[in-house]
N, C-alpha and C positions, 0 to 999 in steps of 0.2 A: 532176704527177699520178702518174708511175711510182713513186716512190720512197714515196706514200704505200698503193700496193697492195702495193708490196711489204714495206712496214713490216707492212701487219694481215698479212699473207702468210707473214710468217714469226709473228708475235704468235699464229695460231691453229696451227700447227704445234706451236707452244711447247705453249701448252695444251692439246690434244691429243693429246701425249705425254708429259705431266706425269704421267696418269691422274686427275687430278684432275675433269675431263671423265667418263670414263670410269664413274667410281663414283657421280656425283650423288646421295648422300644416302642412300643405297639400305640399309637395314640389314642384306640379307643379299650386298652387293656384286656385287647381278648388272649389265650393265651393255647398254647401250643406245645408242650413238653419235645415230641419227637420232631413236628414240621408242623410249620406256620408257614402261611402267606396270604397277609390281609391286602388290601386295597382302603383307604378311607382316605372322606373330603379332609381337606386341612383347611381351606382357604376360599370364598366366593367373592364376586363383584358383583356390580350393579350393572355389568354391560352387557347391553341386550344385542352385540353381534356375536356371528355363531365361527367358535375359535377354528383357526384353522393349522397351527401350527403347534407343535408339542415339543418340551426340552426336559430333558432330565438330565439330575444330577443325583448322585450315588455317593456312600459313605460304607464303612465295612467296619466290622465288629469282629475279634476272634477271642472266643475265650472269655469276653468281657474285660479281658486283662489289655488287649493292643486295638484303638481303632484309629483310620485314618479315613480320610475322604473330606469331601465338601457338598453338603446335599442341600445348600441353601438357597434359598426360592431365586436368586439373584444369577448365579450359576447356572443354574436349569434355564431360566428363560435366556440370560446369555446364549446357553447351547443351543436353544430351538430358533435364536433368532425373533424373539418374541420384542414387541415394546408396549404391546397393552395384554395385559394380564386378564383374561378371564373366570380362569376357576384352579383351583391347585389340588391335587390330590398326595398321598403321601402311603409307597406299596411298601412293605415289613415281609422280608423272606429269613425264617431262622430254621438252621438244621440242627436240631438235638442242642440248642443254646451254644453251641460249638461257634458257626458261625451263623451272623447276622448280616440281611445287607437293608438299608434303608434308604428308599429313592426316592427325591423330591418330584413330582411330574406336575407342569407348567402348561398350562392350555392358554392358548390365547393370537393375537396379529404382531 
């Protein structure tokens, strides 16, 4: 039993000083050990009306080792029913680098 605590024992030191941890997906690299949840712009236009419709699309992360989802700006505005794109943001929620969710959100008509 010793040998396999100290096997993850060293395995999450590893990762934990990789920074790979550290950065979890973050597009502007702020960083979170226990919990994170950023909000930052991804994307702006030049359109001067005021958006009224929102779509998001989400992607999940477990482990670093399994993700799946679709959080591309295409998807989102698909979902909100959007066809002129105003402005995009992109929110990063990670619990203990365990799991990650990163959501595309789509502003616009």
């Amino acid at each position: 039993m010793r040998p396999v605590f100290q096997f993850f024992a060293i395995l999450l030191c590893c990762v934990a000083l990789s920074g790979c941890l550290a950065m979890g997906n973050s597009p502007v690299g702020v960083s979170g050990y226990a919990y994170k949840h950023t909000l930052a712009p991804l994307l702006a236009t030049d359109s001067t009306e005021r958006p009224n419709k929102v779509g998001r699309s989400t992607m999940r992360s477990i482990f670093g080792l399994y993700a799946q989802g679709d959080a591309s700006i295409q998807t989102a505005a698909q979902n909100g029913g959007i066809a002129h794109i105003h402005h995009v943001d992109v929110e990063t929620t990670s619990i203990l680098g365990i799991i990650t969710d990163v959501t595309t959100i789509v502003y616009g008509n």
